[in-house]
C-alpha positions in Angstrom: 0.0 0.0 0.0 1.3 3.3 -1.4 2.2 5.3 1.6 0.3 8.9 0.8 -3.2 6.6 1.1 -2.1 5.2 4.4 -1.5 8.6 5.8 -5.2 9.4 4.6 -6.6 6.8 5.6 -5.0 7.1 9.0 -5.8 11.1 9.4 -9.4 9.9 8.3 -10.0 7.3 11.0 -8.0 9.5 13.9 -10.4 12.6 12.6 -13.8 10.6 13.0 -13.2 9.1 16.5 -11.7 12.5 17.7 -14.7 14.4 16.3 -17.5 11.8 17.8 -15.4 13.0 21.1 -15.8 16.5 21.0 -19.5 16.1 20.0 -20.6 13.5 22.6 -22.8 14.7 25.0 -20.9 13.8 27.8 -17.6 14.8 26.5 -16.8 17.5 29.5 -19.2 16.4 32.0 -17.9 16.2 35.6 -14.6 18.1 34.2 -13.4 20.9 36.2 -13.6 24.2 33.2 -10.0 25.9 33.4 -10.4 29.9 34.1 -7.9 30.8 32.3 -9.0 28.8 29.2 -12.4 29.4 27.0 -15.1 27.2 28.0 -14.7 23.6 27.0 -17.9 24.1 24.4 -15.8 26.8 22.7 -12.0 25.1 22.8 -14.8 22.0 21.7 -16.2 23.8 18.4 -13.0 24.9 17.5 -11.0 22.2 17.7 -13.8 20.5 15.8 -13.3 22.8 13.2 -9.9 21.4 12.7 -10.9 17.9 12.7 -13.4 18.8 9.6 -10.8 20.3 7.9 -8.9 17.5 8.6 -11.8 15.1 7.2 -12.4 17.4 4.0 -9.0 16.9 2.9 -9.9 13.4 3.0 -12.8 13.8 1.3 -11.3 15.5 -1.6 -7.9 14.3 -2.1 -9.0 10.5 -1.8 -12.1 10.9 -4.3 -14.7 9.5 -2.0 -16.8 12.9 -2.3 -20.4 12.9 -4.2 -20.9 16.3 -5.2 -22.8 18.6 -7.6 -20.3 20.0 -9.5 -17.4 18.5 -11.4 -14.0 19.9 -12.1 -14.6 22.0 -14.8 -11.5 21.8 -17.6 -9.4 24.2 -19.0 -10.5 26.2 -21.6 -8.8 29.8 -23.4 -10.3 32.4 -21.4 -11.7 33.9 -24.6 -14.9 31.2 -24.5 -16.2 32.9 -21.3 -18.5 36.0 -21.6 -17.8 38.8 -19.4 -20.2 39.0 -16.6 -22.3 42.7 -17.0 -25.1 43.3 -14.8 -28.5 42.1 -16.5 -30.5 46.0 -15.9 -27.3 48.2 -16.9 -29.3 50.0 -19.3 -31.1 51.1 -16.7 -28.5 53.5 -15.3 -25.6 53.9 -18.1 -26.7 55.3 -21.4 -23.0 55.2 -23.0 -21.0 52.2 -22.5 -18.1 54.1 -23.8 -18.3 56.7 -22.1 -18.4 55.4 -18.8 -15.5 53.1 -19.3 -14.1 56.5 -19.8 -14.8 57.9 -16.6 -14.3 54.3 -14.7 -10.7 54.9 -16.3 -10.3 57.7 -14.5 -11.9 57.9 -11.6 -9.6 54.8 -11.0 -6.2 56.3 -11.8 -6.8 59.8 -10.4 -5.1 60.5 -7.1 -7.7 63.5 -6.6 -10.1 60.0 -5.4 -8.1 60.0 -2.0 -8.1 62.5 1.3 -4.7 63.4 0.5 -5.1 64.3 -2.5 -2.6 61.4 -3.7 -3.9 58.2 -3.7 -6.1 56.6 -6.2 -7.1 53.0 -6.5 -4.6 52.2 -9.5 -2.0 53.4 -6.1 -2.5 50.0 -4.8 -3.0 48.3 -8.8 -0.8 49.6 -11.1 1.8 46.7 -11.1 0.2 43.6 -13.1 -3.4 45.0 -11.7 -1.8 44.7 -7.9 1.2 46.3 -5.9 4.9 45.9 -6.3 6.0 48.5 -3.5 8.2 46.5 -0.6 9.2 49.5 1.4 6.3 50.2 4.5 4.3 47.6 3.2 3.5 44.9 6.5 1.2 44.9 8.4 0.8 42.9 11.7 -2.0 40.6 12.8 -4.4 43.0 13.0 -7.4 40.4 12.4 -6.3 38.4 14.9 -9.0 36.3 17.3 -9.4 34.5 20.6 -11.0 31.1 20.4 -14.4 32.4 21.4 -14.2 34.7 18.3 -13.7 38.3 20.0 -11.0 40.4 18.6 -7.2 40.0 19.3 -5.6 42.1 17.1 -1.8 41.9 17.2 0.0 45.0 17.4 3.4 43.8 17.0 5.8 43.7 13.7 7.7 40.8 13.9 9.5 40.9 10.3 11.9 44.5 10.4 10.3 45.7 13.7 8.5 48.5 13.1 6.6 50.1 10.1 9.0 51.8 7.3 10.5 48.6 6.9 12.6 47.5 3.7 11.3 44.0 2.3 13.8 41.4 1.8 13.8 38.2 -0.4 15.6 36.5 2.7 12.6 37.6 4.3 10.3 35.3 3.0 8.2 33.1 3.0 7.1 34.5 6.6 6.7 32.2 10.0 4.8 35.0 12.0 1.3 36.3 11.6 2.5 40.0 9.4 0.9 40.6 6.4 3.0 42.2 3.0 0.0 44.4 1.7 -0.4 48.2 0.7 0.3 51.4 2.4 -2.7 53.9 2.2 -3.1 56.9 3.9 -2.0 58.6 7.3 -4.7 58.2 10.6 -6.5 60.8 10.6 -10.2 62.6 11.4 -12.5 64.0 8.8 -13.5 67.0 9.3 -14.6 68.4 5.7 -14.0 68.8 1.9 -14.0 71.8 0.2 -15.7 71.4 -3.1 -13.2 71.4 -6.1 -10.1 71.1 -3.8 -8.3 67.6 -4.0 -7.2 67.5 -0.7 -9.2 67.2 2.5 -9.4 68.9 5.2 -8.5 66.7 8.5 -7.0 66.6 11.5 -3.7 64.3 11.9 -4.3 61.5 14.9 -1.6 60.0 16.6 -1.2 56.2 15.4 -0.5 53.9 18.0 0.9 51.3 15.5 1.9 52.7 12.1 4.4 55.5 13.7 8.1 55.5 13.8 9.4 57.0 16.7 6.0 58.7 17.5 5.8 60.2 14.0 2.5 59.2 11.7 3.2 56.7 8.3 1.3 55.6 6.3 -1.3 52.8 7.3 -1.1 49.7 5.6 -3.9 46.9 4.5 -4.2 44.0 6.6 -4.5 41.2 3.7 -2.6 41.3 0.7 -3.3 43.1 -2.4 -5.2 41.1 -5.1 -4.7 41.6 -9.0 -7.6 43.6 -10.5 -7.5 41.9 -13.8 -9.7 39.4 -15.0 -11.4 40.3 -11.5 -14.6 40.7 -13.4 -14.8 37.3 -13.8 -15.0 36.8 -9.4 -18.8 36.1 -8.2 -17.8 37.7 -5.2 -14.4 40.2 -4.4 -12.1 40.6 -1.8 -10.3 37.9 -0.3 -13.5 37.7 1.9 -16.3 38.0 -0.4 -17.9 40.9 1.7 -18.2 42.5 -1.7 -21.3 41.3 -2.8 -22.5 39.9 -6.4 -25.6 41.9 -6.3 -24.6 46.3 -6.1 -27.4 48.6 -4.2 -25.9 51.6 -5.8 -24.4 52.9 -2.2 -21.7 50.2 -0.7 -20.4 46.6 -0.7 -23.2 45.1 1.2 -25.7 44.5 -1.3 -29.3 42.9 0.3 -27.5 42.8 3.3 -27.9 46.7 4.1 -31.5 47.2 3.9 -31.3 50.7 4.2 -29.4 51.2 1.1 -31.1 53.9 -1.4 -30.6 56.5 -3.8 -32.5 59.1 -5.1 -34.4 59.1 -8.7 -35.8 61.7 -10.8 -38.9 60.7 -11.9 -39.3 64.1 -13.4 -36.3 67.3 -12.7 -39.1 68.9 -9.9 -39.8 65.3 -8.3 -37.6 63.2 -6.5 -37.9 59.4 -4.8 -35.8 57.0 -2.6 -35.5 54.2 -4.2 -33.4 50.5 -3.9 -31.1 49.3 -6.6 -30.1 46.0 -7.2 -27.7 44.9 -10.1 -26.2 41.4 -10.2 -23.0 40.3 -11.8 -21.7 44.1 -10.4 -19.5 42.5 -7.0 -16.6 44.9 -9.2 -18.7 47.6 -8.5 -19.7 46.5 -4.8 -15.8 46.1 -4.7 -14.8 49.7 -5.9 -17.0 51.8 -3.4 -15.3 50.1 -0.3 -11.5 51.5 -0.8 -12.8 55.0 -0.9 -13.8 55.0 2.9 -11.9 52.7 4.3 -9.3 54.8 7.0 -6.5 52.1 6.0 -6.7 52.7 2.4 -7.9 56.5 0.7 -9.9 58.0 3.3 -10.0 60.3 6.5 -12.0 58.7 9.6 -14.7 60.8 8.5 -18.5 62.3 8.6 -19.8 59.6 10.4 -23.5 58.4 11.2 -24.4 55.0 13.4 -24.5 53.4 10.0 -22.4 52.3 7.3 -22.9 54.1 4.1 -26.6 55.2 3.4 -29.0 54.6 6.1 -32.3 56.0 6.9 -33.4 56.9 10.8 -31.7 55.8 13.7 -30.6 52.0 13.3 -28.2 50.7 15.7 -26.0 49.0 13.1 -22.5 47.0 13.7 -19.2 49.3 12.8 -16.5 47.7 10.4 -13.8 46.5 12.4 -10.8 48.4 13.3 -13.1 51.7 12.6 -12.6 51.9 9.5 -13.2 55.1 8.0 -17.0 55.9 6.6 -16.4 59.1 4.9 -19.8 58.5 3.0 -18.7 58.4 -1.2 -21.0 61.1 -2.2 -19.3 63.5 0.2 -15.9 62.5 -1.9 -18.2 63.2 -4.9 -19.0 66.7 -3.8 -15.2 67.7 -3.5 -14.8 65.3 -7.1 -17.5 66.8 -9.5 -16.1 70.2 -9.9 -12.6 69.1 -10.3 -10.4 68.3 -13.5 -9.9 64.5 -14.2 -6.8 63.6 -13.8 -5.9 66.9 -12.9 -2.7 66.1 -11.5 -1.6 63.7 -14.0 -0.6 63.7 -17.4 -2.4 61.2 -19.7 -0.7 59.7 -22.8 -1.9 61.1 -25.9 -2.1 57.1 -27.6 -3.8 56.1 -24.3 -6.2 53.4 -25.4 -9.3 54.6 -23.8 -8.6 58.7 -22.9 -6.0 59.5 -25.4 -8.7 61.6 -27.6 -8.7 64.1 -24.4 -5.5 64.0 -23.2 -4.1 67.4 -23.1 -0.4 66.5 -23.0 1.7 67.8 -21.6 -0.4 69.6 -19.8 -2.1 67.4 -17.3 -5.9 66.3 -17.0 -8.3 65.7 -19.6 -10.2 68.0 -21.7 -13.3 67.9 -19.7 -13.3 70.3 -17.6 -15.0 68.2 -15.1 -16.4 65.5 -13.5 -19.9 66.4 -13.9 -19.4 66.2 -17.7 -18.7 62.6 -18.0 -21.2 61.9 -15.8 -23.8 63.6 -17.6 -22.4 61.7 -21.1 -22.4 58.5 -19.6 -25.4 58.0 -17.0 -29.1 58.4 -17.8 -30.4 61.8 -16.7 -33.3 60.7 -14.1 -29.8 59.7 -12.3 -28.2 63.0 -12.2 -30.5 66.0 -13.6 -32.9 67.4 -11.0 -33.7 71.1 -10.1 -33.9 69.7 -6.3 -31.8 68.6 -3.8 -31.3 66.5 -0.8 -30.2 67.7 2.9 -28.8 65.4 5.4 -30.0 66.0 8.7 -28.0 66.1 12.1 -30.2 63.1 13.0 -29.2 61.1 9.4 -32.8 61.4 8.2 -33.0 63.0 4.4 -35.3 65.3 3.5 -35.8 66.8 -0.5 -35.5 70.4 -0.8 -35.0 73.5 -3.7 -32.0 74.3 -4.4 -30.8 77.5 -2.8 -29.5 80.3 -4.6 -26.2 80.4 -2.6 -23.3 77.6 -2.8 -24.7 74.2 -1.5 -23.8 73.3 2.1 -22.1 70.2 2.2 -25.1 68.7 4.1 -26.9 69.5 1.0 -26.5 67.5 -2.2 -27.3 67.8 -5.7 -28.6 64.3 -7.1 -25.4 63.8 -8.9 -23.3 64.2 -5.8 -25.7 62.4 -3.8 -25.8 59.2 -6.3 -22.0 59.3 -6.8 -21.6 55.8 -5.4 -23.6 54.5 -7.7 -21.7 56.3 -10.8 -18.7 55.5 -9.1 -18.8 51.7 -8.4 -20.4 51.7 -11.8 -18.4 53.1 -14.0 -15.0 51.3 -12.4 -16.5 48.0 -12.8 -17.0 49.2 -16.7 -13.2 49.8 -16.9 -12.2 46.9 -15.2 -14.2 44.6 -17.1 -11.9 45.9 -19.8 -9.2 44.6 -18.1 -9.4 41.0 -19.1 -6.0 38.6 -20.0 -7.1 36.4 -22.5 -3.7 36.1 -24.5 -1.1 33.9 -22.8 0.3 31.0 -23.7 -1.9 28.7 -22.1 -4.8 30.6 -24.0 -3.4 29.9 -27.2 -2.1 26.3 -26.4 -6.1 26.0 -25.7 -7.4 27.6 -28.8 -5.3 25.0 -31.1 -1.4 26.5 -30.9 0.1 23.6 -30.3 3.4 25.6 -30.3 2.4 28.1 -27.7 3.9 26.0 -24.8 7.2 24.8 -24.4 7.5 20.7 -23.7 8.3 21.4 -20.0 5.2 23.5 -19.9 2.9 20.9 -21.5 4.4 18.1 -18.8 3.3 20.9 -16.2 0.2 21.4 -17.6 -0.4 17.7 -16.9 0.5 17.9 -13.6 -1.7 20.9 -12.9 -4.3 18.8 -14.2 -3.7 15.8 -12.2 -0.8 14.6 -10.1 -0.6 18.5 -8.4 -4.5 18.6 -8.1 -4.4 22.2 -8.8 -7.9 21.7 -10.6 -9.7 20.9 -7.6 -9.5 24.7 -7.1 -8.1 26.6 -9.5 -10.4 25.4 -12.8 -12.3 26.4 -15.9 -11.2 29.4 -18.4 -11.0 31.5 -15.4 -8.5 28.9 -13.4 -10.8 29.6 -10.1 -13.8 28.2 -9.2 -14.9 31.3 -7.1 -16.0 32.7 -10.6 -19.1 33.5 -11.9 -19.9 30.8 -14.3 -18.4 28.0 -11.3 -20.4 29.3 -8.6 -24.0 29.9 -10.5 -23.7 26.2 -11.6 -23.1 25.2 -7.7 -23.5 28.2 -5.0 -23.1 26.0 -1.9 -20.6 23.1 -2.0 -21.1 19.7 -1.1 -19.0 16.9 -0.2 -20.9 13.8 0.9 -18.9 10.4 2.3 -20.8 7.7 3.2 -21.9 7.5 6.8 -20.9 11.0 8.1 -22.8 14.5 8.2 -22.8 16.3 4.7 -19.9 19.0 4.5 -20.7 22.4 3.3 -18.7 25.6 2.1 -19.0 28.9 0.1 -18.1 27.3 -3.4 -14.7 29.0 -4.3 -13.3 29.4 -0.5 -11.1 27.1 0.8 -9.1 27.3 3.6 -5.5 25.5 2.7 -3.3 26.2 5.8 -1.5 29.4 5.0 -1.4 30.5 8.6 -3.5 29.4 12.1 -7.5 29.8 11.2 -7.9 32.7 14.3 -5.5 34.9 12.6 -7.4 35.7 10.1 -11.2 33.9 9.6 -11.8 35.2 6.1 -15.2 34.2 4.5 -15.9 32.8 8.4 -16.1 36.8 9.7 -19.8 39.0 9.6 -20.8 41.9 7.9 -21.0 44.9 9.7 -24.5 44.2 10.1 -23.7 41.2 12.0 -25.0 38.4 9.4 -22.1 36.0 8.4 -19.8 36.6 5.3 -20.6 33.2 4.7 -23.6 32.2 2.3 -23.7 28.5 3.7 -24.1 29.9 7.2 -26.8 32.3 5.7 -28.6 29.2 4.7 -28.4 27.4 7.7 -30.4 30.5 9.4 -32.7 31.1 6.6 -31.7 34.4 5.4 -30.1 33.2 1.9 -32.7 34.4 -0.2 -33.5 37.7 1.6 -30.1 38.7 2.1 -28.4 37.2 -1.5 -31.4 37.8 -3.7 -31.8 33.9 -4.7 -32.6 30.7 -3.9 -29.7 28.6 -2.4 -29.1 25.4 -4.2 -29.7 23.3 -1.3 -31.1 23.7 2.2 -28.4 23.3 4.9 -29.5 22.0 7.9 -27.9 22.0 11.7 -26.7 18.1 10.8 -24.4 19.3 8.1 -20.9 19.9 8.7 -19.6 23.8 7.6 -16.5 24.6 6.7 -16.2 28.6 6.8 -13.5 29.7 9.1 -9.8 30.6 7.7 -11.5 30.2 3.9 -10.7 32.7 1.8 -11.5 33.2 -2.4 -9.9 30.9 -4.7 -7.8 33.6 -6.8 -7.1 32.9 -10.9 -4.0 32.6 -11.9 -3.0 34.3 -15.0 -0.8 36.2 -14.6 0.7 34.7 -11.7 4.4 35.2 -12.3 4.0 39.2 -12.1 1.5 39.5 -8.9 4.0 38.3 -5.4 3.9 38.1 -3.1 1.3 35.5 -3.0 -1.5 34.0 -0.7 -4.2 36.5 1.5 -1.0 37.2 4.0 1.5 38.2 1.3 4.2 35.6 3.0 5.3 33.8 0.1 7.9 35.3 -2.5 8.5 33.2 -5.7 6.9 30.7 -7.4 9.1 28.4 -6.4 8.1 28.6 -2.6 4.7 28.4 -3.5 5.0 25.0 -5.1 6.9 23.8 -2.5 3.8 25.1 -0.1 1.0 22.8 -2.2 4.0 20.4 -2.2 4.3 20.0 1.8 0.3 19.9 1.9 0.1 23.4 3.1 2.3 24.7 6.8 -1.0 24.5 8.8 -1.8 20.5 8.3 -4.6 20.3 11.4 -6.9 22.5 9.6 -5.5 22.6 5.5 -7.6 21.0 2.7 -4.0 19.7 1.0 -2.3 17.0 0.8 1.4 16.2 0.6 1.9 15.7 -3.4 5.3 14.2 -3.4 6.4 15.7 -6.4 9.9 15.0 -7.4 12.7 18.8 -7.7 11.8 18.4 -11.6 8.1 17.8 -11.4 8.4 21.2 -9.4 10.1 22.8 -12.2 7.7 21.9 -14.8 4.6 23.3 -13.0 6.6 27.0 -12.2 7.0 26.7 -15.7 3.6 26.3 -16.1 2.4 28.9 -14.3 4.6 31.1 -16.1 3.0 30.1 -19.2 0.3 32.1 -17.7 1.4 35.4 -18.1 -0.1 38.0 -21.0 3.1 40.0 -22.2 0.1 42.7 -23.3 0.1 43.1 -19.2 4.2 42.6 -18.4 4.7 45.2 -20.9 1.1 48.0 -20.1 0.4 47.3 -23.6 -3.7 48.3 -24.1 -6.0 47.8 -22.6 -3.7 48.0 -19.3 -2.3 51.4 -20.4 -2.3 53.9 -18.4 -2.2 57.8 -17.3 0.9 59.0 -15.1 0.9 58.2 -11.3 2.6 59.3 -8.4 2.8 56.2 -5.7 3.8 56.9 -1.6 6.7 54.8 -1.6 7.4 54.7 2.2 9.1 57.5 4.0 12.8 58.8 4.0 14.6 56.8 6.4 14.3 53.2 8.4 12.0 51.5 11.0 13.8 53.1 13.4 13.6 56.7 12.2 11.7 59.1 9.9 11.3 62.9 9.3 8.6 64.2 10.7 7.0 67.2 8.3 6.3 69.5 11.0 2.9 68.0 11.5 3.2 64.9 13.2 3.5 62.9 9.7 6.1 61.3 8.2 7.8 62.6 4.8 6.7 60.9 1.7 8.4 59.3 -0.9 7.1 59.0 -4.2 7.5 56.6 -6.9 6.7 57.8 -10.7 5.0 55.5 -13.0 5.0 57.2 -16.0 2.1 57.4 -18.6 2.1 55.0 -21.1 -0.4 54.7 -24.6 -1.6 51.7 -26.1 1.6 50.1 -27.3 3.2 49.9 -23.9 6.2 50.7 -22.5 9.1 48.8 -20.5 6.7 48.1 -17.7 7.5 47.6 -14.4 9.6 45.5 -12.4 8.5 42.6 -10.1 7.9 42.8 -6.2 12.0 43.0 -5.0 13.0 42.1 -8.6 16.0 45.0 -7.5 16.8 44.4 -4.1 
């Protein structure tokens, strides 16, 4: 008997008898409960956690799973149609010109409260973030056992924050995340309409500071590639960003107080609910803007996130994240220049038409005007207004004579979030990477991978097991098509409970499940991330908009906690550090990770692959095959306008220079602006040091 099935089969029988233990009855009766410990019933749930994992990996790796869905094959991503919502026409009434303005409302570094970062500041390397100087974070999303926050405040790789990144660094052994730097910590207080930069009031940091002096916050999961994310059901490494888009924020259904205004005629306004599906893009692009890490001020706040009506008690974001609503950022936005601080190529693929080289900005004089050309008018065009009230109630009004309070909105800056989640999700779609090797090996060329790819190919496909996961055109089977064929997942062994998970999440043992629970955390509203959780208390359909394709029931087993989304891979080669933590460097390591069966066994769904040194060199190879040189090289469509990226601060972890206001000096990289037929592109995370 080989000896990978013997291990299996041992973890297997060892799993079952240790979790009939934990969930007998009589398991910790007459036991004296430990003070100092969580009650037995919560060390008993979690540990029970570990012991499904445990089983799950059994279930897949040995094959003795009945479930709904089989691994889809490998196709060129060029079959797959690119998910749009089904009632856009509702809202955009130029396609073109909204990709426009999605173009550059997500380069311009007007977006942030510093007047410097944009979205493309964390994206502009391979659709993700190449920057290695003051880029950790520590284990911020930390838990205790019994689930209530831990967060770690200590930076174990370099220190401190400003740190230098280096290769010898990796892969990690400690709970620090490689991510983005965003903005400094600081208070909202408000914008000034047509000004890029807010105005706020600097707050001590108590953990991104050197020496007492403010840097810049960083992220506390890794940044993911934005290309070919239009193909994700879901987005974010959670999934909080939801598949169906109210218009306002990430939540979707879940936020039930989530409107925006129409104009049924310019006199006459209503409050009404939005709902697009295939738009999680969109859901996606109206978080970063408010979030305190990432572009945004702790700002004007009300009890609830994003747009609420009356007085509802609702759940914060954790780590008070900022909630600098995004139609206050449009009322600074609409009057300003696109791009007005950066100079756009005049061969750029999408804005090169209004480029105004070398000048900077486009030729629109604002953003009002590519609204206007791009949304319908009952969207935007009213001779009313709407006023916040102290109490967060709304109320319609005439528009004064005088300049608008910024309590008072117009209805464009009022339904900016909608424009703005909108119109990025219509750029990004753009963004698709449909031309690599693999792609063309797919579409006939026999020619288009080298034999050491084609013998990693075949590994991928079935000694490595990478198709359990990462299958289909889009290599992941958190996408659209994969999950609307099978929402819930299902693996069934004979004789034991049903085990259930949020198709596409998977937790594989990158680092201890409290650490970070992924998919296994709640919305702010206190309902679980989880969609197989949702069905187990009923609300599926009234918080996801559909019907669940099965009903899961308190006998079934669900694995939720320390899952996060299966990513697609093109591209790979360009987009390290890799995994939700950032910890791992090359592609090499990563092999050797899936090799090894993961670095967290108890609760990983791997198994050790056994692979010999040149079975691990064909599948890097492989996965290298995966790369589009349109996207190595910003060829169009993933040109782009010029960009000035924080780069750290002058100095070390142990010192900085403080700017006279309690910040830290910035360093800025330059990524110049490059047209359709590319440039030299830019170099890989620590490709220099």
């Amino acid at each position: 008997m080989e000896i990978i099935p013997l291990l299996i089969s041992v973890i297997f029988i060892t799993s079952l008898i240790l979790y009939f233990l934990l969930t007998s009855q009589s398991r910790w009766q007459n036991k004296k409960k430990i003070e100092l410990l969580p009650s037995p019933r919560v060390r008993s749930r979690f540990y029970k956690g570990m012991i499904i994992a445990a089983i799950a990996m059994f279930a897949i790796i040995a094959g003795n799973t009945v479930s709904a869905q089989v691994a889809r094959p490998l196709a060129s991503l060029k079959t797959v149609q690119v998910p749009e919502p089904d009632n856009l026409k509702d809202f955009v009434k130029n396609k073109v010109a909204a990709i426009k303005l999605g173009k550059a409302l997500f380069w311009d570094m007007q977006v942030g409260s510093d007047g410097v970062t944009a979205c493309a500041s964390c994206h502009f390397h391979a659709g993700a973030d190449n920057r290695s100087k003051n880029q950790i974070a520590p284990g911020l999303l930390r838990l205790n056992i019994d689930q209530t926050e831990n967060p770690d405040p200590v930076f174990d790789v370099g220190g401190a924050p400003n740190y230098q990144l280096q290769p010898e660094d990796f892969p990690f052994q400690t709970n620090d995340i490689v991510s983005s730097q965003g903005v400094f910590n600081s208070e909202f207080v408000d914008v000034i309409p047509g000004n890029a930069q807010d105005q706020v009031n600097l707050v001590p940091d108590p953990i991104f500071n050197v020496g007492g002096t403010n840097v810049r916050r960083v992220e506390p999961r890794n940044t993911p590639t934005v290309i070919d994310s239009v193909f994700n059901f879901r987005n974010f490494w959670d999934g909080r960003a939801q598949e169906i888009f109210n218009g306002v924020n990430q939540f979707g259904l879940r936020d039930p107080n989530a409107y925006v205004v129409k104009a049924t005629t310019p006199s006459h306004l209503e409050f009404v609910k939005v709902s697009l599906n295939h738009a999680s893009l969109a859901s996606q692009a109206v978080g970063p803007p408010i979030s305190s890490f990432e572009m945004s001020a702790n700002g004007r706040t009300f009890e609830e996130i994003g747009d609420k009506f009356g007085s509802v008690n609702q759940k914060t974001h954790r780590f008070r994240r900022g909630k600098k609503l995004p139609r206050k950022l449009g009322k600074k936005l609409l009057p300003l220049r696109p791009l007005g601080k950066q100079i756009v190529h005049p061969q750029d693929s999408v804005l090169g038409q209004d480029s105004r080289s070398p000048r900077t900005g486009l030729q629109a004089f604002s953003y009002q005007q590519l609204i206007a050309q791009a949304f319908k008018p009952e969207w935007w065009a009213s001779n009313r207004m709407i006023q916040v009230n102290s109490d967060g109630s709304r109320t319609f009004v005439n528009k004064p004579d005088r300049s608008l309070q910024t309590n008072e909105y117009t209805l464009m800056e009022y339904n900016f979030p909608l424009f703005f989640g909108l119109a990025i999700q219509l750029y990004e779609s753009t963004l698709i990477a449909d031309d690599t090797p693999l792609d063309r090996f797919l579409e006939g060329n026999t020619s288009a991978l080298s034999a050491q790819q084609q013998s990693g190919k075949l590994l991928f496909e079935g000694k490595a097991q990478c198709t359990i996961c990462h299958n289909g055109a889009e290599l992941t089977r958190a996408s659209v098509s994969a999950v609307e064929q099978q929402r819930i997942g299902i693996l069934t062994i004979p004789n034991f409970p049903r085990i259930i998970f949020d198709n596409g999440f998977f937790n594989i043992g990158v680092r201890p499940t409290l650490e970070d629970v992924g998919v296994g955390s709640k919305d702010p509203f206190g309902n679980p991330l989880s969609e197989s959780r949702l069905s187990l208390l009923g609300t599926f359909t009234q918080l996801l908009g559909s019907e669940a394709n099965i009903t899961v029931t308190s006998s079934d087993l669900i694995l939720a906690d320390g899952s996060f989304k299966t990513p697609g891979l093109r591209n790979i080669e360009l987009t390290a550090p890799y995994f939700h933590n950032g910890g791992y460097l090359t592609l090499q390591q990563l092999v050797e990770f899936y090799n090894r069966g993961g670095d967290f066994r108890r609760q990983s769904a791997l198994a050790q692959l056994n692979l010999t040194d040149a079975e691990k060199a064909d599948l890097v190879a492989f996965l290298q095959a995966l790369t589009d040189e349109r996207v190595r090289y910003d060829q169009a469509p993933f040109d782009h306008p010029q960009l000035f990226v924080p780069n750290g601060h002058p100095g070390d972890s142990i010192a900085v220079t403080n700017d006279g206001t309690g910040k830290a000096t910035d360093s800025f990289l330059e990524i110049p602006a490059v047209g359709k037929f590319g440039g030299n592109g830019t170099p890989n995370f620590l490709a220099n040091q």
